[in-house]
N, C-alpha and C positions, 0 to 999 in steps of 0.2 A: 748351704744350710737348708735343712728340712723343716718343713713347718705342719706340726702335727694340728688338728682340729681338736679346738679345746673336748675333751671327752662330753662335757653336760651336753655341749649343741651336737656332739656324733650321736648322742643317744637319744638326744631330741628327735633328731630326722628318724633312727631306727624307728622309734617309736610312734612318729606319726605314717611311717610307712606301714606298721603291723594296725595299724588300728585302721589304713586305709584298704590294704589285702581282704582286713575283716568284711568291710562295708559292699568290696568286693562282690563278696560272698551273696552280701542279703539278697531277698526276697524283691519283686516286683520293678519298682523303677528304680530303685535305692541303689541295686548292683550295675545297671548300664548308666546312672549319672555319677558312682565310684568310678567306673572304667574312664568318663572323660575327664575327670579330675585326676587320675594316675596317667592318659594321655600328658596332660599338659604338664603336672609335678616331675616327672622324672626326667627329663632335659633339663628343669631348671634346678632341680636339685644336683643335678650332675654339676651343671655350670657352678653352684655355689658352691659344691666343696675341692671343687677343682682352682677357683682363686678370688671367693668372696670371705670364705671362713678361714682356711691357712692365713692369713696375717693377722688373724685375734688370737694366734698361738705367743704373739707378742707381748699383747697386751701386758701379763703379769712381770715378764724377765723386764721389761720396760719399765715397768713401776717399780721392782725391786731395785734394778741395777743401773738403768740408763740404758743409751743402745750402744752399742756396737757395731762394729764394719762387716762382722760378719752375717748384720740383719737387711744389709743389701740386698740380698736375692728376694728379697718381700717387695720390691718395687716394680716389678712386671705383672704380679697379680695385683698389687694396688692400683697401680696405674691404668689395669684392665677391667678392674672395677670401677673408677670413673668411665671410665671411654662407655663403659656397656650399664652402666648403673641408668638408664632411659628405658633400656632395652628387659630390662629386669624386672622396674619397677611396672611396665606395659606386662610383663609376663604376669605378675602377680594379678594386676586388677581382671585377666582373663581369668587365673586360677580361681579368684575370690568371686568371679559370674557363675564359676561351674559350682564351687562350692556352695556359693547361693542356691542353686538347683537341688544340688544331694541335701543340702538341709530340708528345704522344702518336700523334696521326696521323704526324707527320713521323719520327719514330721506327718506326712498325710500316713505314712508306713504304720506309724507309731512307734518307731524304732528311735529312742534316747540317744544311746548310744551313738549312732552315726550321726547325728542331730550335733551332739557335744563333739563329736571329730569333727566335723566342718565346722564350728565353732573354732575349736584350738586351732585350726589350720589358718584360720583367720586373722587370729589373734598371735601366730605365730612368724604370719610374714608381715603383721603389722609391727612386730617388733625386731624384725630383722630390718622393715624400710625407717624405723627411728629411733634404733639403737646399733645395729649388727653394722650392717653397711657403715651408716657414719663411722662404727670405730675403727671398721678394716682401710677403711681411707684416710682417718687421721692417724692411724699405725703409720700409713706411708708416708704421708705430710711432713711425718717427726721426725722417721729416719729419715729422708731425705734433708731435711734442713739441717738437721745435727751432724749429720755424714757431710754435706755441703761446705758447713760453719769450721768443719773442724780439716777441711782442705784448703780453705779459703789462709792464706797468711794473711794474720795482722800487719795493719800498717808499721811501719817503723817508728820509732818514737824517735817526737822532733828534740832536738837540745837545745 
């Protein structure tokens, strides 16, 4: 089974990449403290949609339907999400240093714009570390248990 990226969070990321390209771009300090924030963002955004976001492709056939055996194959990127979910949430609070700097550059810049992108980017792995993550790990949680529950035979009944 394939596990597409729910469309809103694919166009999230598009979207905080074209406003980061933008910042790029700017004037004085604003474009080399973009450059080490697009250093750091683009292996971890690699890594999340490679198997932190495919298991939120669940989430809804989950809530409409129940799961299925054929949502097994979401349990090696769950599973890789705990294992590395240290190692992420370390990547993030580096991202959130540099974006600390392009703020403060885009602020002495006077540049808004990049000011409110390092903002969002903030505010965007803050809610990927206490919304996104936890769901793609209790996506796994539940297949797993209900995949488990439903291999597992009931005892016999005593007479």
């Amino acid at each position: 089974m394939t596990f597409d990226i729910p469309a809103p969070l694919k166009a999230e990321h598009e979207e905080l990449h074209r406003r980061l390209a933008s910042a790029i771009k700017a004037p004085g300090d604003v474009g080399p403290a973009a450059r080490e924030v697009a250093r750091l963002l683009h292996p971890h955004f690699v890594r999340e949609e490679e198997f932190a976001m495919p298991p939120l492709a669940l989430l809804e056939p989950i809530a409409r339907g129940g799961v299925t055996a054929a949502m097994a194959d979401v349990l090696p990127m769950t599973r890789r999400l705990r294992a590395e979910l240290p190692a992420m949430l370390a990547e993030h609070r580096e991202i959130v240093g540099a974006l600390e700097k392009l703020r403060a550059a885009a602020r002495q810049a006077e540049l808004p714009e990049h000011e409110r992108f390092a903002l969002a980017l903030m505010q965007h792995a803050e809610t990927e570390e206490k919304v996104l993550y936890p769901a793609a790990i209790l996506v796994g949680e539940l297949v797993a248990r209900v995949l488990q529950n439903a291999t597992t035979p009931s005892p016999s009944p005593r007479a």
